[in-house]
Structures are given as structure tokens and as C-alpha cells.
Short mmCIF file of the C-alpha atoms (twelve columns), coordinates in Angstrom:
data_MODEL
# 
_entry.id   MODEL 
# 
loop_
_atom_site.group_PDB 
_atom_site.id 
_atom_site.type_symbol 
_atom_site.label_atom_id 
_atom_site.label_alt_id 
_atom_site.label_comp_id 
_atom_site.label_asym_id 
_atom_site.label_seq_id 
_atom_site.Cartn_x 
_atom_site.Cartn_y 
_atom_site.Cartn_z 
_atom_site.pdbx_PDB_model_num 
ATOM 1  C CA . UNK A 1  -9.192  -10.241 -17.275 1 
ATOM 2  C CA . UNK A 2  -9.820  -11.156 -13.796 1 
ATOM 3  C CA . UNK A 3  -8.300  -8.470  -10.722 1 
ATOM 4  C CA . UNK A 4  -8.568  -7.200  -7.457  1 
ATOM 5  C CA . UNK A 5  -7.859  -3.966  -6.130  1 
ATOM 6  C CA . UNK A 6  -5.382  -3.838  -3.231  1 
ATOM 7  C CA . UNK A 7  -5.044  -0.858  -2.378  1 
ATOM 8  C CA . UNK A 8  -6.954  2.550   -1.742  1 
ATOM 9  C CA . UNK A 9  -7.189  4.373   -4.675  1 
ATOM 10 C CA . UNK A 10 -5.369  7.496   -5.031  1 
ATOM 11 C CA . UNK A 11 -5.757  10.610  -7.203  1 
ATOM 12 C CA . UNK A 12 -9.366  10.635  -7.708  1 
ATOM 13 C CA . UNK A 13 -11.396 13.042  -9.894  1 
ATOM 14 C CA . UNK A 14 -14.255 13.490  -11.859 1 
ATOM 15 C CA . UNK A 15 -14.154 14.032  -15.623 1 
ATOM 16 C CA . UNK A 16 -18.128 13.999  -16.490 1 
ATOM 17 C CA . UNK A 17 -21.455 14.140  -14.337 1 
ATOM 18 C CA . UNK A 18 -25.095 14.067  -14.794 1 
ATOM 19 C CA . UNK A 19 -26.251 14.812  -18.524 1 
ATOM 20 C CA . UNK A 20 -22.686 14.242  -19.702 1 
ATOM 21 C CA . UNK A 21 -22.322 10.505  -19.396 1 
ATOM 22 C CA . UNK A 22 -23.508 8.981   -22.181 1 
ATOM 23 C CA . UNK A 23 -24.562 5.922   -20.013 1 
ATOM 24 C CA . UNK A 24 -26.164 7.943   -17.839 1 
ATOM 25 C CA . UNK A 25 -30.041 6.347   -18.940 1 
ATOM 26 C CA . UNK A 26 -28.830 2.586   -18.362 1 
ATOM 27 C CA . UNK A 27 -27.170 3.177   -14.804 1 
ATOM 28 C CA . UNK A 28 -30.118 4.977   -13.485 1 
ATOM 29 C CA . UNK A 29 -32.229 2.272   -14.661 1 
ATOM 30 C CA . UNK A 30 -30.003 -0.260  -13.678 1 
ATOM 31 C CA . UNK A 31 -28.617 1.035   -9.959  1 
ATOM 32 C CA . UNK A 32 -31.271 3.696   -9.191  1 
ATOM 33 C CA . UNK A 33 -29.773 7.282   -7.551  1 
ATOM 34 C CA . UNK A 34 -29.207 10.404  -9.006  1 
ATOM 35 C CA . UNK A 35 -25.928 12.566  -9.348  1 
ATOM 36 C CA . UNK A 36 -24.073 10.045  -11.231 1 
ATOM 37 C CA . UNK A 37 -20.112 11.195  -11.783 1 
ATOM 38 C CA . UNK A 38 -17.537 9.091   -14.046 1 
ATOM 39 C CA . UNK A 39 -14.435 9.080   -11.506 1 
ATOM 40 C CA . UNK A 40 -10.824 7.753   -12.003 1 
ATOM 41 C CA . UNK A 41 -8.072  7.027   -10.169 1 
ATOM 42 C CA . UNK A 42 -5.092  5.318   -9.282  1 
ATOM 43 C CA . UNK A 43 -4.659  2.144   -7.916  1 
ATOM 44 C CA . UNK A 44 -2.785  -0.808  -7.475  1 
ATOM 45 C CA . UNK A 45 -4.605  -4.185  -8.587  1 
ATOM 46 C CA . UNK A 46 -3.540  -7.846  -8.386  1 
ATOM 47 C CA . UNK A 47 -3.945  -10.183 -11.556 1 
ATOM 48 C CA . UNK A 48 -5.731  -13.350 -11.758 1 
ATOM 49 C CA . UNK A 49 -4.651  -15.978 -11.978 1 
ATOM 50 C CA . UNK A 50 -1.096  -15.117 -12.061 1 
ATOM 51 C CA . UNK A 51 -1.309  -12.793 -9.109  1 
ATOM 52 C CA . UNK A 52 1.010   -10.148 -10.820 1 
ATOM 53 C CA . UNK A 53 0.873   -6.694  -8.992  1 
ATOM 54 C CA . UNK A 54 0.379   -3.883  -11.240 1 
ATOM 55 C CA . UNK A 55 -0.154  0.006   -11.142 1 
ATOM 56 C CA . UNK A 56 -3.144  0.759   -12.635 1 
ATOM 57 C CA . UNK A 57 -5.483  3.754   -14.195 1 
ATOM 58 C CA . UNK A 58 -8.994  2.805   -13.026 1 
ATOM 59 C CA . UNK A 59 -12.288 4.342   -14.054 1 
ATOM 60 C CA . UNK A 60 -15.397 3.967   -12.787 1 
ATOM 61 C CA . UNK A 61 -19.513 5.542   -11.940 1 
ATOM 62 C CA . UNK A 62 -20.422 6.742   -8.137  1 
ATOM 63 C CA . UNK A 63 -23.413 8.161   -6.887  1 
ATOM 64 C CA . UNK A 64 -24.357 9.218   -3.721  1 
ATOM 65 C CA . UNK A 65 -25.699 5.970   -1.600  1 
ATOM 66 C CA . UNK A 66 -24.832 4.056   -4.066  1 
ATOM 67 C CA . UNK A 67 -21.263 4.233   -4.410  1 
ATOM 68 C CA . UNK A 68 -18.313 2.473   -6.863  1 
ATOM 69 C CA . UNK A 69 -19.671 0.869   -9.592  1 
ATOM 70 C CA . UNK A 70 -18.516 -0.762  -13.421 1 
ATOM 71 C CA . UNK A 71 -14.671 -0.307  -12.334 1 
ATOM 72 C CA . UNK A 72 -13.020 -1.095  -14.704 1 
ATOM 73 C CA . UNK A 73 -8.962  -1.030  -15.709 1 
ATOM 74 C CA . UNK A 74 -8.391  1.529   -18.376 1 
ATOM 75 C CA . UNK A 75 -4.638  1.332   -18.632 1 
ATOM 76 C CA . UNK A 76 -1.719  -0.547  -16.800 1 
ATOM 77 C CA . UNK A 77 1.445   1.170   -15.998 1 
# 
């Protein structure tokens, strides 16, 4: 499913850092940095190709100079 987020994304928080993301190997590896957090958040996306607005529960991995990356939808609403 192709999106795009269209808005700021609102509620944020962390629900696992450092040793406690099981990816935690690949996206040091992959992206570099240190400090790694799983995040989520709020936001609302826009569809493709239908361009359908939706709320949406988003998660995705930050670090510190590296920022937002993998987001990924993990529920519509």
C-alpha cells in the first residue's frame, strides 16, 4: 500500500529502546547511530492511488542524527 503522511504527527512515544528492539542489529548495520527508540504516533496519511484521507496509527525507528525511519502504518482508524 502506497501513502503519504500529511500531517504532523501527534501523540508520540516510545515503547522500546536500545537492547529491546529486536531489530536493533540490522538498523545499526543498515543506518549507522546509536540510541535507537521504536516510536508511534498519530497521523493523518493520504492513500495511493485513490487519494483517500485516513487517520492512522503509525510506528516507526529514530535515532539521534538520523531521524524517522521504516514508518510504517500499523492500523487505520
Amino acid at each position: 500500500m502506497n501513502w503519504h503522511l500529511v500531517s504532523e504527527i501527534t501523540h508520540q512515544e516510545t515503547f522500546a529502546e536500545g537492547s529491546k528492539i529486536r531489530e536493533l542489529h540490522r538498523l545499526i548495520e543498515t543506518y549507522g547511530g546509536k540510541n535507537w527508540k521504536k516510536r508511534k504516533g498519530f497521523g493523518r496519511i493520504r492513500l495511493s492511488p485513490s487519494g483517500e484521507l485516513c487517520q492512522a496509527e503509525l510506528h516507526w525507528y529514530e535515532a539521534h542524527g538520523i531521524g524517522k525511519v521504516e514508518m510504517k502504518i500499523k492500523e487505520l482508524l
